[in-house]
Phi, psi and omega in degrees: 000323193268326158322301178306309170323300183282320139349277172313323172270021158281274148348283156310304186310290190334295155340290180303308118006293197255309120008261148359274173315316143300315176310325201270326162267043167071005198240038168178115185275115165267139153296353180258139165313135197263357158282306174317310178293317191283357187245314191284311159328320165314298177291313188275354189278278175336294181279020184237034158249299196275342161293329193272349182271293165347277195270135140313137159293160180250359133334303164308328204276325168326281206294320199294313195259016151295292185310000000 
């Protein structure tokens, strides 16, 4: 479940990130500030890394305390 989790804000951050980053160099009109979108991609790219590096699935942690 925490694998999936840090995927999606992988994935999004990514997104957001890149996003962002055209916006602030003029080649993609956002309704949103394209700074705002580039710190919050940022933040979410980075912590969907460090969680998929960091964290146990709690699939795992389940069968370990099964055992």
């Amino acid at each position: 479940m925490i694998k999936i989790l840090a995927m999606i804000m992988l994935i999004g951050g990514a997104i957001a990130l890149v996003m962002g980053v055209l916006g602030i160099f003029g080649s993609v009109a956002l309704m949103l500030s394209p700074w705002a979108l580039t710190i919050l991609g940022f933040v979410f790219f980075v912590a969907g890394i460090s969680m998929l590096k960091y964290r146990k699935d709690t699939d795992e942690v389940q069968a370990k305390a099964q055992n």
